[in-house]
C-alpha positions as CSV (number, residue, x, y, z in Angstrom):
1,X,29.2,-39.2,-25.0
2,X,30.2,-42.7,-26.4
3,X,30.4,-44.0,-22.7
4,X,27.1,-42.7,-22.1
5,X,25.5,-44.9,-24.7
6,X,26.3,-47.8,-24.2
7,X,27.4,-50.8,-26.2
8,X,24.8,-53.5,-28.1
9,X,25.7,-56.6,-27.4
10,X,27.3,-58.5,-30.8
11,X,23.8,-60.1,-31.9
12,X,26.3,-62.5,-35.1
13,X,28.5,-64.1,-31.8
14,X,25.6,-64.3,-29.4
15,X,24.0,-67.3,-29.1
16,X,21.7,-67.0,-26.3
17,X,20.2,-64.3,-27.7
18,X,19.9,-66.1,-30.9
19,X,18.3,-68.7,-29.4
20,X,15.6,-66.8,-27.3
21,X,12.2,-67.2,-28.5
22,X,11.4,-63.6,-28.7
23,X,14.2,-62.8,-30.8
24,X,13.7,-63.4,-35.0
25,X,14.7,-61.5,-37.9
26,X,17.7,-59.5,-35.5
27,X,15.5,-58.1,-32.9
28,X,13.6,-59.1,-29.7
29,X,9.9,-58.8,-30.0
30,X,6.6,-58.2,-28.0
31,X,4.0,-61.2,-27.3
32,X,1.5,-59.0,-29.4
33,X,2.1,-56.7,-31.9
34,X,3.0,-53.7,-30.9
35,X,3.8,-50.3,-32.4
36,X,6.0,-48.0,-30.5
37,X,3.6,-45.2,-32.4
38,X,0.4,-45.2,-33.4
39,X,0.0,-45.7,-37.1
40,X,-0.6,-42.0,-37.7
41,X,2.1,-40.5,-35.9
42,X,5.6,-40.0,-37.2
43,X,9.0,-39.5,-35.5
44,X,9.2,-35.6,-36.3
45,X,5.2,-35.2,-35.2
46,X,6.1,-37.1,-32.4
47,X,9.5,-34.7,-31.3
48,X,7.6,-31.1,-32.5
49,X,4.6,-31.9,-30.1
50,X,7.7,-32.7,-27.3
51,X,9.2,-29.4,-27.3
52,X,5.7,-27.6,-27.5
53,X,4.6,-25.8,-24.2
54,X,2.0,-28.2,-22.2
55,X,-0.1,-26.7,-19.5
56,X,1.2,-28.3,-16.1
57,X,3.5,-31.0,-17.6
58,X,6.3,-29.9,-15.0
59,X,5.1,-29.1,-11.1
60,X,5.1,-24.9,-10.3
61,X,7.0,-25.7,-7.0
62,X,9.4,-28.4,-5.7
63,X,8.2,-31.6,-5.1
64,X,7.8,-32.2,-1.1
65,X,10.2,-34.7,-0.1
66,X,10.8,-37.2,2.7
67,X,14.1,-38.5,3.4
68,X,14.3,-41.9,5.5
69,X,17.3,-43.4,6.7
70,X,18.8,-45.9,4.5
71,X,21.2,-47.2,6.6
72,X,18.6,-49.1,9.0
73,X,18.9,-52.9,8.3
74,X,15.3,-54.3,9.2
75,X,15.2,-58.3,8.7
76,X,12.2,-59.2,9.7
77,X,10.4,-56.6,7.9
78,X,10.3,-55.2,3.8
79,X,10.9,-51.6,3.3
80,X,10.6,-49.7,0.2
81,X,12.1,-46.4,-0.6
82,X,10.9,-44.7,-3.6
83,X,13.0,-42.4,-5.6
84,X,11.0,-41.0,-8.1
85,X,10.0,-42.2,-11.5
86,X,11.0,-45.8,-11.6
87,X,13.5,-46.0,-9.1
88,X,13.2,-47.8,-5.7
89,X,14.9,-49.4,-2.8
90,X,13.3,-52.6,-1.7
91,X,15.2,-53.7,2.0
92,X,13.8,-56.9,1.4
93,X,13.9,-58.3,5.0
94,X,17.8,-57.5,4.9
95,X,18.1,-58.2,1.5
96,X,18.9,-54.8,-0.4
97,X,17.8,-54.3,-3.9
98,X,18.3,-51.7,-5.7
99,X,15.8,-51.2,-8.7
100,X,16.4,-48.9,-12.0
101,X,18.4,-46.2,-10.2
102,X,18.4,-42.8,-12.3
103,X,19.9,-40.2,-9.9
104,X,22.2,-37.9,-12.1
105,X,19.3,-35.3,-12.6
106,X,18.1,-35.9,-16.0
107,X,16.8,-39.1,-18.1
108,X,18.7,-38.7,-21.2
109,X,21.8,-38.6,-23.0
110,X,22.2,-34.9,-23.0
111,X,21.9,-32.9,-19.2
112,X,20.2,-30.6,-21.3
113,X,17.2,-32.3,-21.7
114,X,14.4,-34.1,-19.4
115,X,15.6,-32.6,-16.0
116,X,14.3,-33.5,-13.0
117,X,11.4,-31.7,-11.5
118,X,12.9,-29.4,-9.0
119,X,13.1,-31.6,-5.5
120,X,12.9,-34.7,-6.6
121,X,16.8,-35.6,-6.5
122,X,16.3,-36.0,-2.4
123,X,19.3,-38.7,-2.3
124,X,22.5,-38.8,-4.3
125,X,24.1,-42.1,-5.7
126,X,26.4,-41.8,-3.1
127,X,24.1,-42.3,-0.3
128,X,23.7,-45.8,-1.5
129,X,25.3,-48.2,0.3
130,X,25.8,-52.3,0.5
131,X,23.5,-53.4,-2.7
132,X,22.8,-56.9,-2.8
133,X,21.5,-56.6,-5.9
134,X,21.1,-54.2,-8.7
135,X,17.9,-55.0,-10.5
136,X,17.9,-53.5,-14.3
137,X,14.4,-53.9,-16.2
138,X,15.4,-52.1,-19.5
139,X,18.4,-50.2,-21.4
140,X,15.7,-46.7,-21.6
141,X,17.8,-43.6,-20.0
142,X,15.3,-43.4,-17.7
143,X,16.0,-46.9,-16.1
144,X,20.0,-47.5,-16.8
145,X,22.2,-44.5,-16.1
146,X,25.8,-44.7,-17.0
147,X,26.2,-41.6,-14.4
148,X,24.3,-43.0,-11.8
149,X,25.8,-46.5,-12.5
150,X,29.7,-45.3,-11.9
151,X,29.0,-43.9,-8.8
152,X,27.2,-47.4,-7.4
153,X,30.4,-49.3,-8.7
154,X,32.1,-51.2,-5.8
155,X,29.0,-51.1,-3.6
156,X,27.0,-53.7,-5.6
157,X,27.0,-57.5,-5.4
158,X,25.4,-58.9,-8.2
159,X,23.4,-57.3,-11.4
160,X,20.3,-59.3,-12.2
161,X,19.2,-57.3,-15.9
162,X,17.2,-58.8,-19.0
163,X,18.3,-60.0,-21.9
164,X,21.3,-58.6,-23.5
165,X,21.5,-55.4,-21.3
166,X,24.9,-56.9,-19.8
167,X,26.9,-55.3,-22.8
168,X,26.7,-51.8,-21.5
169,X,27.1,-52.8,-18.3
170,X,30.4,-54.8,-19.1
171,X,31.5,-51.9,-21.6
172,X,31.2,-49.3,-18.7
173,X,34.0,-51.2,-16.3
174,X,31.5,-54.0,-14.6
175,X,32.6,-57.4,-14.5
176,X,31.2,-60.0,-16.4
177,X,31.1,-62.8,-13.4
178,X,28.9,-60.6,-11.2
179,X,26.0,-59.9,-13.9
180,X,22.9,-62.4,-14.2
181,X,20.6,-62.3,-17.8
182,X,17.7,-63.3,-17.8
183,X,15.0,-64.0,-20.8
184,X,11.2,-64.1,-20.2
185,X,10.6,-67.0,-17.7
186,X,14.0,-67.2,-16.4
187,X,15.2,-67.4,-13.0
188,X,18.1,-67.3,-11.2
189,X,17.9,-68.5,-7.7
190,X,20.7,-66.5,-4.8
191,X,21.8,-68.5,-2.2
192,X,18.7,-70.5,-2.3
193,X,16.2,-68.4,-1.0
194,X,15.7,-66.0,-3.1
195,X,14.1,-66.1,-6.7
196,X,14.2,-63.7,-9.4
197,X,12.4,-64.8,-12.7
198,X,11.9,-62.5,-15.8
199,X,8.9,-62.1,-17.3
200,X,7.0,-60.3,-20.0
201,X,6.1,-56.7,-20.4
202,X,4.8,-54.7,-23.6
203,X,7.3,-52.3,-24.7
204,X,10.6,-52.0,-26.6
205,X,14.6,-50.6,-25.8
206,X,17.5,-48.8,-27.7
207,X,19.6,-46.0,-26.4
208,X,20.5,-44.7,-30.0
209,X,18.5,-45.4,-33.2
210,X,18.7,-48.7,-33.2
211,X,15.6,-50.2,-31.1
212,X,15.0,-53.8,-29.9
213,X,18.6,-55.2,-29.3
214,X,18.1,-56.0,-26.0
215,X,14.8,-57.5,-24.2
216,X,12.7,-55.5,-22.2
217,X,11.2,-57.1,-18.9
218,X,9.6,-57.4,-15.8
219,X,10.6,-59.3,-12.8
220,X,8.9,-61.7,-9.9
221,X,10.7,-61.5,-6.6
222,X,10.1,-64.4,-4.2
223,X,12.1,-64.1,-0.6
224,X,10.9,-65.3,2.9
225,X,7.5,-65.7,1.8
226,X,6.9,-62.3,-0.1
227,X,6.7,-61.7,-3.7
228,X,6.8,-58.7,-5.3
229,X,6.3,-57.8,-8.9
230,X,8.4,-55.2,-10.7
231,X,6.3,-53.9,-14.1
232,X,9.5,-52.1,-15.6
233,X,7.6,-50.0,-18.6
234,X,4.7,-51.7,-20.1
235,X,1.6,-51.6,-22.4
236,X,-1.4,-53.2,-21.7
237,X,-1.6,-56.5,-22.6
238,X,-2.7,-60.3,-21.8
239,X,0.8,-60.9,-20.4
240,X,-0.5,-59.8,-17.2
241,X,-3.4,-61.9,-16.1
242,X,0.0,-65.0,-17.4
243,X,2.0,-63.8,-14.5
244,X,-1.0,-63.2,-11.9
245,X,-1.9,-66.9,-12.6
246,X,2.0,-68.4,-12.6
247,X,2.4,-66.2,-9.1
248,X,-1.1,-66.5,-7.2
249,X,0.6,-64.8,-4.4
250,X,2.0,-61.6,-5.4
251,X,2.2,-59.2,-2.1
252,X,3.0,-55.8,-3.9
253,X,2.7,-54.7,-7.8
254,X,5.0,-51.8,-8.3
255,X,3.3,-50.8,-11.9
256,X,3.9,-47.7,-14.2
257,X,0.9,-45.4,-14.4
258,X,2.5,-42.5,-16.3
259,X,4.4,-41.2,-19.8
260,X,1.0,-42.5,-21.6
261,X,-0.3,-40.6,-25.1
262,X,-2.5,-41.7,-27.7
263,X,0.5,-41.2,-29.9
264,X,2.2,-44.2,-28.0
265,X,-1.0,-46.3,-26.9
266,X,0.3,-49.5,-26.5
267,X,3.8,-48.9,-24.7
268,X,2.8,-47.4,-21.8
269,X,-0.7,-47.8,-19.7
270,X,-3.1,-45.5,-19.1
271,X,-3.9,-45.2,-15.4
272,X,-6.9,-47.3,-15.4
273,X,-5.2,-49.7,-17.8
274,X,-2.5,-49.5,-14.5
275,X,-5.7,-50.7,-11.9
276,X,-6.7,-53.4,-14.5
277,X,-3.2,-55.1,-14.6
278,X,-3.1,-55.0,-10.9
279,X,-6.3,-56.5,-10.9
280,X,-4.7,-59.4,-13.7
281,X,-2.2,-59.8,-11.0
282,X,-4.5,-60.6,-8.2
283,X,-1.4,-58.9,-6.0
284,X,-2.3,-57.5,-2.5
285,X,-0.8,-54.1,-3.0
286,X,-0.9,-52.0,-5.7
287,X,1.7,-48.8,-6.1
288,X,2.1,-46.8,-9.1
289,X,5.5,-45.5,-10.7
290,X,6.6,-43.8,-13.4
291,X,5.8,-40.5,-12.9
292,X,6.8,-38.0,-10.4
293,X,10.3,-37.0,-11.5
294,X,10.4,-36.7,-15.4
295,X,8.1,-35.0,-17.9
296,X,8.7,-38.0,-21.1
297,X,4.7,-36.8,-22.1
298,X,2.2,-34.5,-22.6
299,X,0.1,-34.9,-19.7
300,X,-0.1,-32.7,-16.6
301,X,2.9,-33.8,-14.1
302,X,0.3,-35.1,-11.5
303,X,-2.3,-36.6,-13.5
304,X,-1.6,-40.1,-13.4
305,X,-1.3,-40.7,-9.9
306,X,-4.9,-39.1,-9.5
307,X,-6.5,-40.8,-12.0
308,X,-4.7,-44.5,-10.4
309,X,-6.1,-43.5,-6.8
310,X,-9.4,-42.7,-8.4
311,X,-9.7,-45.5,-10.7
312,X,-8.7,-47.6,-7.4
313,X,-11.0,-46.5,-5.1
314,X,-13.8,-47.3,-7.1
315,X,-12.6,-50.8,-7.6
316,X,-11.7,-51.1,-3.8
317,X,-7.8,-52.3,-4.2
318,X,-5.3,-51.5,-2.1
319,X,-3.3,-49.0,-3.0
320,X,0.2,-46.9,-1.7
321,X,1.2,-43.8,-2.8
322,X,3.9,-42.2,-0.5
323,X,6.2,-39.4,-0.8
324,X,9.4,-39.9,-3.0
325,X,12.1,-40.7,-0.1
326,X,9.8,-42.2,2.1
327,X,10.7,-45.5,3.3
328,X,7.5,-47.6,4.3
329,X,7.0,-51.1,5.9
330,X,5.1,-53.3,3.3
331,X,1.7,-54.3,5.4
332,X,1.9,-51.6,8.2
333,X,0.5,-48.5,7.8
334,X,0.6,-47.9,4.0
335,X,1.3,-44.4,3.0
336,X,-2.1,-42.7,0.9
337,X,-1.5,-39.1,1.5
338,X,-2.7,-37.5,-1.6
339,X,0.7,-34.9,-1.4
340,X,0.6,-34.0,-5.2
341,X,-2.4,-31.7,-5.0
């Protein structure tokens, strides 16, 4: 249970951290202020309401599935493979990143609680193979699994991760030499062709009761020409139309869309809130995560999705929504199939 989580990093011995600009008075902080809940709602409200029965929060039959093959090593094309929630595969023209992977069947610390909706855990941690990098937004259980995590060891390159999220890593057996941290406008630059820069999102971490000890973030990729941005869990806020004007050429915004409550209005987007950061970010292609796989709200299971599609449609973006496991080739043939309903 210790293992599982994790370890703060030492915020007295570490001076990069105490050197950031978002971090003052012994925790990192949003660009605007921002309330994890609303000023009305207390913890205890806030966990009653969780337990309570919601109509249609969790699907009435298993999710339908695709499975793609994993092993194909396309370098002239970008694939991404979606599995569930916030977790993805992104063959970036034969460079493999892997994003937030949570595939241990829940999104907690206990296996008791937030399951996975029934056929949603399509591939297994140990169908992952040959990671050039391992891509970590946030400490949240439902983006950094200690389970999940073990099971990659030895298969991954490099760890590119925000902010002080490299103490769990190192305290669950990963060496120090092969992890990357990055603040908000960072970069770290692989081999000279590929670019990874940090940048802001509206939200908060903490795996025990202590929030805020490492940095929340979301992340620019630039290789071969593509860019891709990768929202990790955010609010609405200003930050975005920042990024769309520092990247004018963002190809696909991989943005969360679900988890949303008035209780929590400013950590998480509602799905039109989703459509107006991908407009912000001027970006080409707009698919919504966060949902799918986990019930972390009140919301029917399927809502968000329909409400991104509609909202999109009637602002005319481009938009992808395919199965989770389905493997797609960014720019050919985008996937809208409307499979929730």
């Amino acid at each position: 249970m210790i293992k599982i989580l994790g370890k703060a990093p030492d915020l007295k011995t570490n001076t990069r951290i105490n050197n950031s600009d978002n971090f003052s008075n012994g925790v990192f902080k949003n660009l605007e202020i921002t309330e994890v809940l609303a000023e009305d709602v207390g913890f205890v409200k806030m966990m009653s309401d969780f337990f309570k029965s919601y109509n249609d929060r969790h699907p009435k039959s298993p999710i339908p599935t695709k499975k793609s093959d994993l092993k194909i090593h396309n370098e002239t094309q970008t694939t991404i493979t979606w599995f569930g929630h916030s977790s993805y595969l992104i063959n970036f023209k034969g460079f493999r990143i892997l994003v937030d992977p949570v595939m241990c069947g829940f999104a907690s610390p206990f296996p008791q609680m937030i399951k996975a909706f029934k056929g949603t855990d399509v591939y297994q941690a140990n169908e992952i193979y040959n990671l050039d990098l391992l891509l970590i937004t946030h400490d949240h259980y439902d983006h950094l699994d200690y389970t999940t995590l073990l099971k990659l060891k030895g298969k991954i390159k490099r760890i590119c991760c925000s902010l002080g999220v490299a103490s769990h890593l190192i305290f669950w057996g990963f060496s120090p030499e092969i992890i990357h941290e990055l603040d908000w406008w960072q970069s770290y630059l692989l081999e000279n062709e590929m670019k990874i820069t940090a940048a802001p999102a509206r939200h908060f971490s903490g795996r025990s009761f202590k929030r805020a000890q490492t940095l929340w973030s979301s992340f620019i990729v630039e290789y071969k020409g593509q860019t891709i941005f990768i929202g990790g869990d955010s609010g609405y806020g200003d930050h975005f139309k920042k990024i769309g004007e520092t990247f004018p050429k963002i190809d696909l915004a991989l943005l969360e869309c679900g988890q949303y409550n008035e209780k929590w209005p400013l950590i998480h987007m509602l799905p039109e809130e989703t459509v107006k950061a991908h407009l912000d970010l001027k970006a080409d292609v707009l698919m919504p995560v966060h949902w799918g796989k986990f019930a972390l709200a009140y919301h029917p299971w399927n809502e968000p999705v329909q409400r991104v599609v509609e909202e999109a449609l009637f602002q005319k973006i481009n938009y992808t929504t395919p199965h989770i496991g389905e493997s797609f080739v960014l720019g050919d043939n985008l996937p809208v199939e409307t499979w929730w309903q």
